[in-house]
DSSP file (Angstrom, degrees, kcal/mol; ACC not computed):
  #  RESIDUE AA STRUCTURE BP1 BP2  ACC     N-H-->O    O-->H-N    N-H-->O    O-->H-N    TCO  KAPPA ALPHA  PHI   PSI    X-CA   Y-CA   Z-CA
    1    1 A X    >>        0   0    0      0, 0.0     4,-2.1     0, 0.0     3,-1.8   0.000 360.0 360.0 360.0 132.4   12.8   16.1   12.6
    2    2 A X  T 34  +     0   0    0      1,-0.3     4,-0.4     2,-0.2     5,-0.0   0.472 360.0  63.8 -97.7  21.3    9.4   15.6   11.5
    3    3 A X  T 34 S+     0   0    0      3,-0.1    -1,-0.3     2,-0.1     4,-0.1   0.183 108.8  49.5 -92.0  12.5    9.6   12.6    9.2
    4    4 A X  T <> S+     0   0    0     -3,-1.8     4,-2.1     2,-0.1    -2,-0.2   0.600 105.7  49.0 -69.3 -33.0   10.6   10.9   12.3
    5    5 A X  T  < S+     0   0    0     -4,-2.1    -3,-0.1     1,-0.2    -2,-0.1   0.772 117.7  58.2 -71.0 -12.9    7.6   12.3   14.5
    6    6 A X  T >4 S+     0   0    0     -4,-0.4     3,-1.5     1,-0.2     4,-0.3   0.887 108.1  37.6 -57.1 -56.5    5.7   10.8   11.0
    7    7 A X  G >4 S+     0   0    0      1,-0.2     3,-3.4     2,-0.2    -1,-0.2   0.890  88.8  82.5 -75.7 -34.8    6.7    7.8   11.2
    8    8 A X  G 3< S+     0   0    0     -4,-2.1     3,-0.3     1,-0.3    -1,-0.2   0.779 107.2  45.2 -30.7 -30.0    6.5    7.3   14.9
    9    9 A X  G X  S+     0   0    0     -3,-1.5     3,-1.0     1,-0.1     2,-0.8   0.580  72.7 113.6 -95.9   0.7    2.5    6.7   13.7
   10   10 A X  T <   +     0   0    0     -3,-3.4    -1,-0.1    -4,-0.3    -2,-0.1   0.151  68.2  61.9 -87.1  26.0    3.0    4.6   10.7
   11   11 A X  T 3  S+     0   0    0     -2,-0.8    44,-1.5    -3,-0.3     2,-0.5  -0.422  85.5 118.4-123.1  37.6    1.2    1.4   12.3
   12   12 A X  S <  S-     0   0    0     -3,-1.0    42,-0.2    42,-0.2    10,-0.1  -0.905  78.9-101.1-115.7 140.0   -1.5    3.4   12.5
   13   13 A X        -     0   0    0     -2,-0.5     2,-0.2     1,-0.2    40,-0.2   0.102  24.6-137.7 -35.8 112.8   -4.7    2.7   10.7
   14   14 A X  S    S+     0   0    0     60,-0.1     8,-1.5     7,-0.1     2,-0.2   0.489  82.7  31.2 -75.0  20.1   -5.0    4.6    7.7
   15   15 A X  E     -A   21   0A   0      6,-0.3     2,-0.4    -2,-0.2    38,-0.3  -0.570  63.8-175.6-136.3-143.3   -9.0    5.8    7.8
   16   16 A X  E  >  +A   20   0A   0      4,-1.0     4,-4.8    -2,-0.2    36,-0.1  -0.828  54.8  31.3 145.8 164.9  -11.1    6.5   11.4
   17   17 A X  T  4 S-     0   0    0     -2,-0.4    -1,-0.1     1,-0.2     3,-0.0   0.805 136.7 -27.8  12.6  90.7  -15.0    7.3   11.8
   18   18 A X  T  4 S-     0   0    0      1,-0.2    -1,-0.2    -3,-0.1     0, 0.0   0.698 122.1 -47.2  83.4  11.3  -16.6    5.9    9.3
   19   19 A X  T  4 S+     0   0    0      1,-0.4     2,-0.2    -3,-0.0    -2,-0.2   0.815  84.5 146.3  92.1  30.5  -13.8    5.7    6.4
   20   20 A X  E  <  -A   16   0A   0     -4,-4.8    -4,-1.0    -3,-0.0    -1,-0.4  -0.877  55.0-104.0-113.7 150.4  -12.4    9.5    6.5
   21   21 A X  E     -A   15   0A   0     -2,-0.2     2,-0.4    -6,-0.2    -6,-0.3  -0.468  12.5-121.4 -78.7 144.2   -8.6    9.3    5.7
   22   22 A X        +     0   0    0     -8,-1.5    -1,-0.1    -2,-0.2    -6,-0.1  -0.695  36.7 172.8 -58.6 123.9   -6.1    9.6    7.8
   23   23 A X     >  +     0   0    0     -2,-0.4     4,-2.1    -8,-0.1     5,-0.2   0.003  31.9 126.3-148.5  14.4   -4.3   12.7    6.2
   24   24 A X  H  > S+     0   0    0      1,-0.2     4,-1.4     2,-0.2     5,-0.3   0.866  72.8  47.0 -51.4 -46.1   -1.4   13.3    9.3
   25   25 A X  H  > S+     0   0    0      1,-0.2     4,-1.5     2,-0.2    -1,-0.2   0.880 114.8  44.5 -81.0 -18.8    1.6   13.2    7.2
   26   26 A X  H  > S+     0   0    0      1,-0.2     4,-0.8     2,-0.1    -1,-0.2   0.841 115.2  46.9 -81.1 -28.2    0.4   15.5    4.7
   27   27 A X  H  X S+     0   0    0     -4,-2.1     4,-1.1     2,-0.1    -1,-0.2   0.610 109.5  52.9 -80.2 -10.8   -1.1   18.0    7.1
   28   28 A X  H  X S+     0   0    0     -4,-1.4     4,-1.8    -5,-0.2    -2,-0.1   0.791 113.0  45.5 -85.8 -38.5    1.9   18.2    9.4
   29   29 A X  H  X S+     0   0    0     -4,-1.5     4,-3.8    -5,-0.3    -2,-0.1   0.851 107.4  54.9 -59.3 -33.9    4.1   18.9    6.4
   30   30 A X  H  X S+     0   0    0     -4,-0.8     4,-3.4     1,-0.2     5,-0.4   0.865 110.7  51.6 -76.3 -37.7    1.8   21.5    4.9
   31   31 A X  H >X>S+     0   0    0     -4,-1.1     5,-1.5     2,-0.2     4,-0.7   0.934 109.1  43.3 -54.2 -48.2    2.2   22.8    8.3
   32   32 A X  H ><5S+     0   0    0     -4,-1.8     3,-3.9     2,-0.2     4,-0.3   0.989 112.6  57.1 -25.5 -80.5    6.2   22.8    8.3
   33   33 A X  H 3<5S+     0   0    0     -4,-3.8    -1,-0.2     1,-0.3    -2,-0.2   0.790 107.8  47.0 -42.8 -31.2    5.7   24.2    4.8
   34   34 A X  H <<5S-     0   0    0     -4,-3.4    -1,-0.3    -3,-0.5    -2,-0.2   0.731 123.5 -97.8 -79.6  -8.6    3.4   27.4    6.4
   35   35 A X  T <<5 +     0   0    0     -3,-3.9     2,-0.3    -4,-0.7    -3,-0.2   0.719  64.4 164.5  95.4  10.2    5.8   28.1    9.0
   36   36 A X      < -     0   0    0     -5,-1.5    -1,-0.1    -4,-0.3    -2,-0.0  -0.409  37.3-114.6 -45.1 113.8    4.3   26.3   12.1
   37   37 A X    >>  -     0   0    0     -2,-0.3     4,-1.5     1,-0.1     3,-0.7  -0.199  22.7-112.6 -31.5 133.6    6.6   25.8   15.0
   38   38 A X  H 3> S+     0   0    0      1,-0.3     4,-3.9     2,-0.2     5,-0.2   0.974 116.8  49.3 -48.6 -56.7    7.5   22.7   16.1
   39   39 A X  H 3> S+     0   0    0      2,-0.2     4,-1.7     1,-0.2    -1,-0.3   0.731 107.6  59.7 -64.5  -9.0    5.8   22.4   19.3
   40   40 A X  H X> S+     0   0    0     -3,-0.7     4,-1.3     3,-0.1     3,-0.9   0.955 114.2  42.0 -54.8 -69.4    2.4   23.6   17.3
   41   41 A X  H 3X S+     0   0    0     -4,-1.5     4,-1.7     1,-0.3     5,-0.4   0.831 111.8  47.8 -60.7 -31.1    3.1   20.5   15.2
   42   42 A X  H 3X S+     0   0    0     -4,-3.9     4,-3.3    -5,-0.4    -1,-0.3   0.980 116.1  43.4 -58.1 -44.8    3.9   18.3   17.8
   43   43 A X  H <X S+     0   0    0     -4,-1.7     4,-1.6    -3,-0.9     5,-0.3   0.918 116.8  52.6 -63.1 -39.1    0.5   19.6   20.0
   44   44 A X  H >X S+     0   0    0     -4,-1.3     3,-2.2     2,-0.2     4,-2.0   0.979 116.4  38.2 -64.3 -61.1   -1.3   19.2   16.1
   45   45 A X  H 3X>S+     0   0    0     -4,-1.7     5,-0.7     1,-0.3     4,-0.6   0.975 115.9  57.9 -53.6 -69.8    0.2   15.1   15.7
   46   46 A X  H 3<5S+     0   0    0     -4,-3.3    -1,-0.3    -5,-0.4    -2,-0.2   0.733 113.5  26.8 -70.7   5.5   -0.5   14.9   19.0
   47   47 A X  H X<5S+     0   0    0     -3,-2.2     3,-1.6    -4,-1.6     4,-0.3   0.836 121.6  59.1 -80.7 -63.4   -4.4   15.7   19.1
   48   48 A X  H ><5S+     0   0    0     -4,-2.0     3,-1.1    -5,-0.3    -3,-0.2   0.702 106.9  45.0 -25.2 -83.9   -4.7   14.4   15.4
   49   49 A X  G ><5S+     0   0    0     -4,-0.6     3,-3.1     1,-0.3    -1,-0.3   0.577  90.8  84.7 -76.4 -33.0   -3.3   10.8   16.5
   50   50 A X  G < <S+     0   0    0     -3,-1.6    -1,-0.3    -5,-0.7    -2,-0.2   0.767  95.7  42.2 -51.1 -16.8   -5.6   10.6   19.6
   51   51 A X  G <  S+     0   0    0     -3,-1.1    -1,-0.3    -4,-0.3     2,-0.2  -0.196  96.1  95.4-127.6  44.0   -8.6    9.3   17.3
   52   52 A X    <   -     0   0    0     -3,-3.1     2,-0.2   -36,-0.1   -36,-0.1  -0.689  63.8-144.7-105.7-167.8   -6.7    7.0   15.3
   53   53 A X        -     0   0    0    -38,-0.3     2,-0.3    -2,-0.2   -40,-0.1  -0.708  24.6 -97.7-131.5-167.3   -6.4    3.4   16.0
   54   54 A X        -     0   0    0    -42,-0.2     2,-0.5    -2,-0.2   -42,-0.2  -0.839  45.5-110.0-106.2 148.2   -3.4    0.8   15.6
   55   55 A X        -     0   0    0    -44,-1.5    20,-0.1    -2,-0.3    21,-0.0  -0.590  35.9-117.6 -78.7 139.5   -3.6   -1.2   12.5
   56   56 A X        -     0   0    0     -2,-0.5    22,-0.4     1,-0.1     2,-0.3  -0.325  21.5-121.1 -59.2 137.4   -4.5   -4.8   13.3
   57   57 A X        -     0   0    0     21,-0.1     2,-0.3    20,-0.1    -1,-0.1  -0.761  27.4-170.1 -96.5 169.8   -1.9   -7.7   12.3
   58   58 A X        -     0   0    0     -2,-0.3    18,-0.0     2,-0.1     0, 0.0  -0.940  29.5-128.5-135.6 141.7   -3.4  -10.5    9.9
   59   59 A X        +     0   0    0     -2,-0.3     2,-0.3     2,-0.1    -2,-0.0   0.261  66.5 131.1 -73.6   8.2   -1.3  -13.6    9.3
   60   60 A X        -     0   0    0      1,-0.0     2,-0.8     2,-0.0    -2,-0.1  -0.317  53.1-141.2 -61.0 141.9   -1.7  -13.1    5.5
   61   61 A X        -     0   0    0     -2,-0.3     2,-0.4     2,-0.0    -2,-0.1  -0.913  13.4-153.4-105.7 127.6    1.5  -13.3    3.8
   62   62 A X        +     0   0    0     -2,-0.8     2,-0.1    17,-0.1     5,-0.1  -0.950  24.6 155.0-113.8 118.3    2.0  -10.8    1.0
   63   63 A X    >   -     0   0    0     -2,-0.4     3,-1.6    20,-0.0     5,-0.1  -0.569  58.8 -88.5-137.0-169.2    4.3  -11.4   -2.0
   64   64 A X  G >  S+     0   0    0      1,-0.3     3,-1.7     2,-0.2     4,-0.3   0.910 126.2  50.8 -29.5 -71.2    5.1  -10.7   -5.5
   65   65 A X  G 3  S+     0   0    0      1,-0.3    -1,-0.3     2,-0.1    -3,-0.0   0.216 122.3  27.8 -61.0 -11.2    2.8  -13.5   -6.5
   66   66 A X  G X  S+     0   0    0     -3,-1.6     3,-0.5     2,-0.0    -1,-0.3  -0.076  86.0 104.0-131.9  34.7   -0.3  -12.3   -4.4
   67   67 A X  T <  S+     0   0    0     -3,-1.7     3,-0.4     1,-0.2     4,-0.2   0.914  82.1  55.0 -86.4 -21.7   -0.3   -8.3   -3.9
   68   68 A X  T >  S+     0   0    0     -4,-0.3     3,-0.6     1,-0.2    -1,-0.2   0.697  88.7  81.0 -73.2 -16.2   -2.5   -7.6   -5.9
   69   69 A X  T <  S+     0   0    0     -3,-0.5    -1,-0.2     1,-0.2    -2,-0.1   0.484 104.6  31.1 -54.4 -11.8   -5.2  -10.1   -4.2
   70   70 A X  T >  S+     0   0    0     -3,-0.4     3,-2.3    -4,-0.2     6,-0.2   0.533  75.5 153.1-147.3 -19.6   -6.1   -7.7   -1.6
   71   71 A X  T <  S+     0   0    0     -3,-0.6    -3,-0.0    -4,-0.2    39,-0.0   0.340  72.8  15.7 -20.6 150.3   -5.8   -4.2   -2.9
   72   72 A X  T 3  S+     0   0    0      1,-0.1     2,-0.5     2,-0.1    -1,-0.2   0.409  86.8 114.1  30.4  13.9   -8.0   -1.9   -1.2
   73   73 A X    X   -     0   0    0     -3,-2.3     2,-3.4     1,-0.1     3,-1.9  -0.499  48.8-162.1 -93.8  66.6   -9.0   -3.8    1.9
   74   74 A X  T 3  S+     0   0    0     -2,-0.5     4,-0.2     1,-0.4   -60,-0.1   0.087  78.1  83.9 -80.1  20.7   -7.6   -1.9    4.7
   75   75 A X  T 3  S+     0   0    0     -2,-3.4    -1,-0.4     1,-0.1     3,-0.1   0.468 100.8  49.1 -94.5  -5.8   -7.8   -4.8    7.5
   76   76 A X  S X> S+     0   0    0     -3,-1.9     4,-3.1    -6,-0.2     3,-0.6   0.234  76.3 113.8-107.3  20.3   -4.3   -5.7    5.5
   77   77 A X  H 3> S+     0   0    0      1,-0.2     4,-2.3     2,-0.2    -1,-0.1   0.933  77.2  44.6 -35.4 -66.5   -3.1   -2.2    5.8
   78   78 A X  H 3> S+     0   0    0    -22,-0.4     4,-1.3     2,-0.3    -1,-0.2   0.746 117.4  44.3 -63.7 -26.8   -0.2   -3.3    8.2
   79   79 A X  H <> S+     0   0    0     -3,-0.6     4,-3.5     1,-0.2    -1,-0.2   0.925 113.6  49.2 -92.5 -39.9    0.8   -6.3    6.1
   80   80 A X  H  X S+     0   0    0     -4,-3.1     4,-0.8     2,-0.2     5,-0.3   0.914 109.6  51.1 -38.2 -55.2    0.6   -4.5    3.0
   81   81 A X  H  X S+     0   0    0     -4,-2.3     4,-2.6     1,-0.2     5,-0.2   0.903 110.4  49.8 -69.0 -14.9    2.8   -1.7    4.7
   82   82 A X  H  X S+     0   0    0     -4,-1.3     4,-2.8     2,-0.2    -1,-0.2   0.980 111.5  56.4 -53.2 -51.3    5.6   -4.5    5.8
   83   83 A X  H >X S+     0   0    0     -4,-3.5     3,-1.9     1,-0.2     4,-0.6   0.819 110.4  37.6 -66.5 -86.2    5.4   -5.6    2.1
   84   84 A X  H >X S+     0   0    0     -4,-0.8     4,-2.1     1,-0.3     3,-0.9   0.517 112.3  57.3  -6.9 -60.0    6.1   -2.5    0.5
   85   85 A X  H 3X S+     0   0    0     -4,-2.6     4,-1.4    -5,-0.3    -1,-0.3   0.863 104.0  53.1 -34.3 -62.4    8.7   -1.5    2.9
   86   86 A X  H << S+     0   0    0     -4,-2.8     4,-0.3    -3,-1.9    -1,-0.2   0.552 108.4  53.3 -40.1 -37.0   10.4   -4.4    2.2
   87   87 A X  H XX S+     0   0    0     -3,-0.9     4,-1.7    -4,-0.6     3,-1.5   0.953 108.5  46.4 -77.8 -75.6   10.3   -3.5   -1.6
   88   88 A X  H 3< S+     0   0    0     -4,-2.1     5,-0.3     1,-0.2    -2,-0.2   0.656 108.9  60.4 -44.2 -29.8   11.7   -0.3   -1.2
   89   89 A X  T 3< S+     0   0    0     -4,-1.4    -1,-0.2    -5,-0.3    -2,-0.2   0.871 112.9  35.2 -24.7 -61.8   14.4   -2.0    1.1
   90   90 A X  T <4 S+     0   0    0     -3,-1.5    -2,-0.2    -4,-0.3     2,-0.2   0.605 124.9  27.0 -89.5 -31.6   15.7   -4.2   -1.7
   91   91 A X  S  < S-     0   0    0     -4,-1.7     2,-0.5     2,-0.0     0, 0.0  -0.734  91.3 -94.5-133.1 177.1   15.4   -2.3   -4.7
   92   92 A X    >>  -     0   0    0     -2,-0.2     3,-4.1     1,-0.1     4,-2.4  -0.751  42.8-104.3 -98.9 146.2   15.6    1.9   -5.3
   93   93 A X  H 3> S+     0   0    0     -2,-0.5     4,-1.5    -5,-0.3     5,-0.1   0.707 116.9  63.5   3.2 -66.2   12.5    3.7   -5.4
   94   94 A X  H 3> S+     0   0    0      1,-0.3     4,-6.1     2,-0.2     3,-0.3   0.851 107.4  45.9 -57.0 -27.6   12.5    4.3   -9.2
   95   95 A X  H <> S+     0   0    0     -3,-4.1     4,-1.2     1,-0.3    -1,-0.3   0.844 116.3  48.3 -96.3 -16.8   12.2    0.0   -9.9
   96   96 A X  H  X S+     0   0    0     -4,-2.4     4,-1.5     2,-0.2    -1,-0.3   0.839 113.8  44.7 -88.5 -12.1    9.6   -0.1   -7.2
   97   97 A X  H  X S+     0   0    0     -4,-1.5     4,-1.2    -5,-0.3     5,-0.3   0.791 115.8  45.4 -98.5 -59.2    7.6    2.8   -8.7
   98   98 A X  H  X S+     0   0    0     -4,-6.1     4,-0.5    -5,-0.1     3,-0.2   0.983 118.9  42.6 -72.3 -44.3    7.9    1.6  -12.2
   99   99 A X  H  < S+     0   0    0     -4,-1.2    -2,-0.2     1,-0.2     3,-0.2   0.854 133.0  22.1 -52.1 -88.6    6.9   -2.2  -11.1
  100  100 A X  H >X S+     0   0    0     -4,-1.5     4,-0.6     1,-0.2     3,-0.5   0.439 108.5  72.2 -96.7 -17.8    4.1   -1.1   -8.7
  101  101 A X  H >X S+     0   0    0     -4,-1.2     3,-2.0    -5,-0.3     4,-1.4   0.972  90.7  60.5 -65.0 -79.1    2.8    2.9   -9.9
  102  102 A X  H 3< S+     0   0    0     -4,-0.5     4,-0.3    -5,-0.3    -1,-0.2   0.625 113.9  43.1 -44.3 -17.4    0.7    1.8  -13.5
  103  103 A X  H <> S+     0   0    0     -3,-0.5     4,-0.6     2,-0.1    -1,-0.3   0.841 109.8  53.7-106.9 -24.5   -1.5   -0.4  -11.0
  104  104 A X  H << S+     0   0    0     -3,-2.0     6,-0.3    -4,-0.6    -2,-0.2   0.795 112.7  37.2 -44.8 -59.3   -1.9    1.7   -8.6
  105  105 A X  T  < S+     0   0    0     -4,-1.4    -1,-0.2     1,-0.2    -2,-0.1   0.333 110.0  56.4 -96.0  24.9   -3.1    4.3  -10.2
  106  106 A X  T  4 S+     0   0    0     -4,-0.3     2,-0.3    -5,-0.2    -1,-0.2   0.525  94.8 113.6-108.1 -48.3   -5.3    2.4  -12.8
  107  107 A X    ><  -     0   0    0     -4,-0.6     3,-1.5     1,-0.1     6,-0.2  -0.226  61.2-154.5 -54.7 110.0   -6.8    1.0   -9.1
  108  108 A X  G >  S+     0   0    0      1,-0.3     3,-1.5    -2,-0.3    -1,-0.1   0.644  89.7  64.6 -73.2 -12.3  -10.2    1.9   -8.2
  109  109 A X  G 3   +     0   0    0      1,-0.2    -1,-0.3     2,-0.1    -2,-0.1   0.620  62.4  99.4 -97.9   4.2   -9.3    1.5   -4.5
  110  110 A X  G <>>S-     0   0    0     -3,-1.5     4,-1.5    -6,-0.3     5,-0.6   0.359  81.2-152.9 -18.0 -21.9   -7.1    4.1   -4.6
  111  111 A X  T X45S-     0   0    0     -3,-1.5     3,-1.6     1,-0.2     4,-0.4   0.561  74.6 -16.1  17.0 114.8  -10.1    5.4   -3.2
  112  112 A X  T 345S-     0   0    0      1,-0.3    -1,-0.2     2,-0.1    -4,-0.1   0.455 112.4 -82.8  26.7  37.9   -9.4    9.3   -4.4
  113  113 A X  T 3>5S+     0   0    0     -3,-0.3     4,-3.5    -6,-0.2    -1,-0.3   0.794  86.0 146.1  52.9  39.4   -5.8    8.5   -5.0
  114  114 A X  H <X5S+     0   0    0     -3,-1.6     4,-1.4    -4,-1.5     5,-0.4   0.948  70.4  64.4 -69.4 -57.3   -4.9    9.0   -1.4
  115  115 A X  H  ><S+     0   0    0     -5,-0.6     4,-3.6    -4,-0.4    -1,-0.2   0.918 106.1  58.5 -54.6 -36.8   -2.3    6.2   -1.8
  116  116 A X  H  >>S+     0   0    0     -6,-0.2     4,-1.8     2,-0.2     5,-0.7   0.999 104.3  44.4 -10.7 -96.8   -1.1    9.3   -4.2
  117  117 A X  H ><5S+     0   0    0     -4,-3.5     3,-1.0     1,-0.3     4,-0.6   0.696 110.2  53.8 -39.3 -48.7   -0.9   11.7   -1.9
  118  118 A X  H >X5S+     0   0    0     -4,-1.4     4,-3.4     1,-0.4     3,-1.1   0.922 107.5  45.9-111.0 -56.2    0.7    9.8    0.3
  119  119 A X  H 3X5S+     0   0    0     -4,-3.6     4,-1.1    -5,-0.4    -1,-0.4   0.630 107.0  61.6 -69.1   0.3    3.6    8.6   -1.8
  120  120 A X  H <X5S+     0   0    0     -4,-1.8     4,-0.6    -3,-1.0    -1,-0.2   0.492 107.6  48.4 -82.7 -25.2    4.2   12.4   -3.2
  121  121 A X  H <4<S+     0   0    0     -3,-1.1    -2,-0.2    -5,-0.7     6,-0.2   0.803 107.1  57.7 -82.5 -41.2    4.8   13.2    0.4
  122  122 A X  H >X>S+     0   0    0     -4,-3.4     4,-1.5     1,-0.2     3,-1.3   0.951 107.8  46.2 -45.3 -87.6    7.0   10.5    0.7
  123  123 A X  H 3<5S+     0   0    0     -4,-1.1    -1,-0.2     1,-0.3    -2,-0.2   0.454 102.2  52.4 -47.8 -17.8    8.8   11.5   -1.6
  124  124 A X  T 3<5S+     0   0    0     -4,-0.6    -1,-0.3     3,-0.1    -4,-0.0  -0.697 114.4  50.4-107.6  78.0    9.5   14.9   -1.2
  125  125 A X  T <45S-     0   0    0     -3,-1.3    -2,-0.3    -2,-0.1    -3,-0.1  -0.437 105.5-130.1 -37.4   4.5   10.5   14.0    2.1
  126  126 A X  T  <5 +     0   0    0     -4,-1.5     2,-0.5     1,-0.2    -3,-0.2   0.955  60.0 142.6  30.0  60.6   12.6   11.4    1.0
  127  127 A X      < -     0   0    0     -5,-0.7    -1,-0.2    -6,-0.2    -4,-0.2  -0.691  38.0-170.0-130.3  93.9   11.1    9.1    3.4
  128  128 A X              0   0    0     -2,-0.5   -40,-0.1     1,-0.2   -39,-0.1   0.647 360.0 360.0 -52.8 -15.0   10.3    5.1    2.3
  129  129 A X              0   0    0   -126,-0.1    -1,-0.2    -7,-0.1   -44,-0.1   0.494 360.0 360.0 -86.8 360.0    8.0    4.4    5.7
């Protein structure tokens, strides 16, 4: 299934060379969506993934009371994705989406609303990693 073969990357950094986005799950779907074979996508993830890196851990703790603190710094990509994860865990979708969505997209590190993209993919995959 490929929101597993997705997620099998999802401690991977989300930019490479120089700041360009990491854009795997949304190009492996668009593939799906054209009619791409698996083993094309599996040969695409796997070239694609060769120049990403693993996200570093940071001992930062991220809660209610500090999430916002950090927003767009992507050396707390991984702790950020724990926190989130964790949210969506606890509660359904919709109450983390209204709680956390108005800030998001109000957020100038959103850098081109990629965090967007990402969760629209999510989401029509019904996939919370």
């Amino acid at each position: 299934m490929l929101t597993d073969k997705i997620n099998q990357f999802s401690a991977l950094k989300p930019d490479y060379n120089e700041q360009l986005s990491n854009h795997l799950p949304m190009t492996a779907h668009a593939l799906m969506a054209l009619g791409a074979t698996n083993t094309h996508i599996s040969q695409y993830i796997k070239e694609y993934t060769s120049r990403l890196e693993q996200a570093e851990n940071h001992p930062l703790v991220i809660n209610r009371d500090s999430w916002q603190e950090h927003l767009g710094q992507n050396i707390y990509y991984k702790n950020y994705f724990e926190y989130f994860l964790g949210e969506f865990e606890h509660a359904s979708s919709s109450e983390v989406l209204k709680l956390y969505l108005p800030v998001f997209i109000k957020s100038p590190a959103s850098r081109a609303f990629h965090c967007m993209l990402r969760l629209a993919y999510g989401i029509m995959s019904n996939n919370k990693v």
